[in-house]
N, C-alpha and C positions, 0 to 999 in steps of 0.2 A: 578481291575487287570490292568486297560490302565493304561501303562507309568510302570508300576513294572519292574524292572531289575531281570531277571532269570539268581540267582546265584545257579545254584546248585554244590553241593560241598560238601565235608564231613573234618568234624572237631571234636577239643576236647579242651570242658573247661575242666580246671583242677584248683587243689589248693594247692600246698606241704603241706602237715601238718607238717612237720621236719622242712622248711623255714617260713612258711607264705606266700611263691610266688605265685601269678598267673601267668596263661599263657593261651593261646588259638594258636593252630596249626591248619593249612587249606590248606588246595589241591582240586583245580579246573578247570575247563577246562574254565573256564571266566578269561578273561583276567583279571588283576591287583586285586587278587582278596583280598591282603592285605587291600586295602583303603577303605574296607565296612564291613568287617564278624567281624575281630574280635575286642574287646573291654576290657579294662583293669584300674585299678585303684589301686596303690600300695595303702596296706590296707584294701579296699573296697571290692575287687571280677573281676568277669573276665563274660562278655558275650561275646556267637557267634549266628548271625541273619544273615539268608541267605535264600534259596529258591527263592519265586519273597520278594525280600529282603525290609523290611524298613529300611532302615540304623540308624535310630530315636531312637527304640531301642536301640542302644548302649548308647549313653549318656542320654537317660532316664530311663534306668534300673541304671546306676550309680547313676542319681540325689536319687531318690528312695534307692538305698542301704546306699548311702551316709548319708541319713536321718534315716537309721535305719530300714527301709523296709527288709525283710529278702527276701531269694532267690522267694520263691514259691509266696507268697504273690505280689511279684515285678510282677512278671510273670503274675500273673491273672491281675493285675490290668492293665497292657499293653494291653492282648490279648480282654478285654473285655471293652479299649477303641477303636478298632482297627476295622472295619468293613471287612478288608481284613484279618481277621486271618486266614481262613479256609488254606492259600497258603500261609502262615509264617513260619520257621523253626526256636527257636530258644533258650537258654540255656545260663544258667546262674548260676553262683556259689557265693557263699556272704562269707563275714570274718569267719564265723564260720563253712564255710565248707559242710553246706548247698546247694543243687542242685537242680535245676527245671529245666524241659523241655518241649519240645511244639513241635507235627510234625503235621500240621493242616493236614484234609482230601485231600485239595485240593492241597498236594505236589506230584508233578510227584513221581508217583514208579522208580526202590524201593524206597521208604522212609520212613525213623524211627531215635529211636534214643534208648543208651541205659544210665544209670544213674548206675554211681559206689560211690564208698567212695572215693566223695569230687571231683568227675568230672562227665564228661558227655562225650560220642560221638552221634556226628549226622550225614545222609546223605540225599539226597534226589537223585532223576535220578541218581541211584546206576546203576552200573552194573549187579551187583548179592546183596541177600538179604544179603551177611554173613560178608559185611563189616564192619559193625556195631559192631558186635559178637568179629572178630577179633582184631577190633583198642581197645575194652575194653581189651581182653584177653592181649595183648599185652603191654598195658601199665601199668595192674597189674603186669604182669610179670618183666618190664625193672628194668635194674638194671644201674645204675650211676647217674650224674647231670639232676634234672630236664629237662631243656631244650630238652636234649636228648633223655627222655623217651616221652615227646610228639611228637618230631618228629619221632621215634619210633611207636610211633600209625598211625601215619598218613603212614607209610611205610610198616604197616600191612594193612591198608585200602587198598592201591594201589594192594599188591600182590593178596586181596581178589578180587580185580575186579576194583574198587575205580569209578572214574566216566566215566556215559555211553560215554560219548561223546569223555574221554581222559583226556588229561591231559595239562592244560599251566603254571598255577603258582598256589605258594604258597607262605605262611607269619609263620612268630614266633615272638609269643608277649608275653614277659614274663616281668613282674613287681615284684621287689621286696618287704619283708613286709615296712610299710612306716616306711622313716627315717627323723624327722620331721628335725634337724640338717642339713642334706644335703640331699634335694628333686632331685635334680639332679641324686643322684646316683641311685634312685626308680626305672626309665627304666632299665632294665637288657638288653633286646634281645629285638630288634625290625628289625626284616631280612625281606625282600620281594624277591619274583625272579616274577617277573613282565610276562615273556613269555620264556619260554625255552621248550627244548622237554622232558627232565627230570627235572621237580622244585625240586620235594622230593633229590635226588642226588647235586644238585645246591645249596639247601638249606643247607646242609649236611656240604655242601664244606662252605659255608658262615661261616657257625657256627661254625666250626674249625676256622676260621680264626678273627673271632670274641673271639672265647675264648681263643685267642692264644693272639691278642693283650688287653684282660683283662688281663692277667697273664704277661706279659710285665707291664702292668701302677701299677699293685699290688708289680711284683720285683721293679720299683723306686720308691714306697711308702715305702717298706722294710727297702730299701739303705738307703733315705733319715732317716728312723724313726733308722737306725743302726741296724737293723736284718739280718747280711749280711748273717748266713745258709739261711736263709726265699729268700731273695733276690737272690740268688746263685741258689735257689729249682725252686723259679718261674722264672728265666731265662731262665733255662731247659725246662722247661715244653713251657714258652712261642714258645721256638726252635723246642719241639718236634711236637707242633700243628701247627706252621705256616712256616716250615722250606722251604717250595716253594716258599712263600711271600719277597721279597724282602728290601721289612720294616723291616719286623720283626726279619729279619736275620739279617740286617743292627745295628737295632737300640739294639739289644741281643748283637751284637758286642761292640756298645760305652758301656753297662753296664758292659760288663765281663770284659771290658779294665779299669773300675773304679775297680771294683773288684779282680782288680791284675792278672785276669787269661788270659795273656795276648796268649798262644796257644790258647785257647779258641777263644780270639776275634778276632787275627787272621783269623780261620778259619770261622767263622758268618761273618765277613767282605768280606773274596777275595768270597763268595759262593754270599751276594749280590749284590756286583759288576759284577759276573759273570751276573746277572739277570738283571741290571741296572746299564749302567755305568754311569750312569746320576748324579748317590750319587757320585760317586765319591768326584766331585768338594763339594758335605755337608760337605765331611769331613775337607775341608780346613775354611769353613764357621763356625763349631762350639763353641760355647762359651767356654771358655778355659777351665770351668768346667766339661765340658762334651769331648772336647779332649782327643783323646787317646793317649798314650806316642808316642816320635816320635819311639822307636822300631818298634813300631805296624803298626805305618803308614809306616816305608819306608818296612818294608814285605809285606804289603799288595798293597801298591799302587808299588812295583817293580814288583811282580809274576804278578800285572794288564798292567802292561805298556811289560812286555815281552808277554802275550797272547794277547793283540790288535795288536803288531808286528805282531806275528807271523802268525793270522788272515790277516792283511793287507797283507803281505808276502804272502798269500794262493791267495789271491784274485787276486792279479796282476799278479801271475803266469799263 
């Protein structure tokens, strides 16, 4: 046990069977608690190891699944090279959807875990025992995108009690099925909130604004492939998920201005200026291809140059 880092925390592998995705969500009161629990491999499966944590397990239950080791089988062979099992927590899911888990004796109460179709949650130095109970309940129940229904669980854990100690961060690590073509796009979601006094909520906000700017690089994928309803659909959406983001308003604006709807970009454009006048000056900088007509620009950059007047005007009165 000298030297073990006491992660305690509670979590959830899981496995889309509709996608092929994995993921693993975690909430805990140990600082940065994304760079040790969870563990992913588009393809392969998804582990989380925490408690007085070996961090080892993560890429060597991959190496292992990778080779065709199935979940359970990975699991034993870990815990029973492992002389500290007794104070290991930790879960694992393989390609076929398969789950193992592990709450050694020697993890701070409460501690447990529970195992569903194709995931797992685990805690340890719980608050109360029914957290466990609830982040299953809960992510059977979610309805939408992946991603969300784990963090979903992890916001069931919290209401149940979640960790003794409280609360400082969390992570979301979601992998898509592998795409041998483009390995690049395999990460989906990889969020951490490092120290905050709500992670779950912080996280929340991360992930809108991450699926806001996916639905952004998917509408210029559209554009470019000439799906321009497709491209029109996901500009929207990209607005309606990251409409606070000053990016994403901005850069909604140069697309709707390709796509002729120039009230449209109008309005995406003076909303991120209002947030950042700093783009301003991008818009004189971009490649002509991406240039909006001059319409666009003298409405937007006029309605901007009269509210910094009228600001300065406020100011020196």
């Amino acid at each position: 046990m000298i030297g073990a880092r006491l992660v305690s925390t509670f979590s959830i592998v899981a496995r889309d069977a509709a996608s092929g995705d994995f993921g693993v969500a975690v909430q805990s009161r140990h600082f940065n608690v994304g760079a040790g629990v969870p563990w992913a491999e588009a393809g392969i499966g998804a582990i989380a190891t925490q408690a007085f944590v070996e961090i080892g397990y993560g890429p060597r239950a991959l190496d292992l699944l990778r080779a065709g080791v199935g979940a359970k089988e990975a699991l034993d062979r870990l815990l029973a090279a492992d002389p500290a099992a007794a104070i290991r927590q930790v879960a694992v899911v393989d390609a076929r959807g398969d789950v193992a888990a592990h709450t050694g004796a020697g993890c701070i109460p409460f501690a447990g875990h529970r195992v569903g179709d194709g995931f797992a949650v685990q805690g340890n130095l719980l608050a109360t025992d029914r957290v466990c109970d609830a982040m299953a309940r809960a992510f059977e129940r979610a309805q939408g995108a992946f991603p969300s229904r784990l963090v979903a669980a992890l916001e069931a854990g919290e209401a149940a009690g979640g960790d003794a100690r409280g609360r400082e961060s969390a992570a979301l690590f979601v992998v898509r099925s592998v795409s041998a073509s483009e390995p690049w796009r395999n990460r989906a979601v990889d969020l951490r909130v490092e120290n905050h006094r709500k992670p779950i909520g912080e996280l929340q906000r991360l992930l809108r604004i991450h699926q806001a700017f996916f639905a952004l690089d998917e509408a210029a994928r559209a554009l470019g492939e000439g799906r321009i309803d497709d491209a029109r659909a996901l500009g929207s959406e990209a607005l309606r998920r990251g409409r606070a983001h000053d990016e994403v308003s901005f850069w909604v604006g140069i697309l709707l201005a390709r796509l002729g709807d120039e009230d449209a970009s109008v309005l995406a454009l003076r909303s991120a200026l209002r947030r950042n006048a700093r783009l301003r000056s991008v818009l004189s900088r971009l490649p002509a291809a991406y240039r909006p007509p001059e319409t666009v620009l003298r409405r937007v950059l006029l309605r901007h140059e009269v509210r910094r007047l009228r600001l300065s005007t406020a100011a020196s009165s």
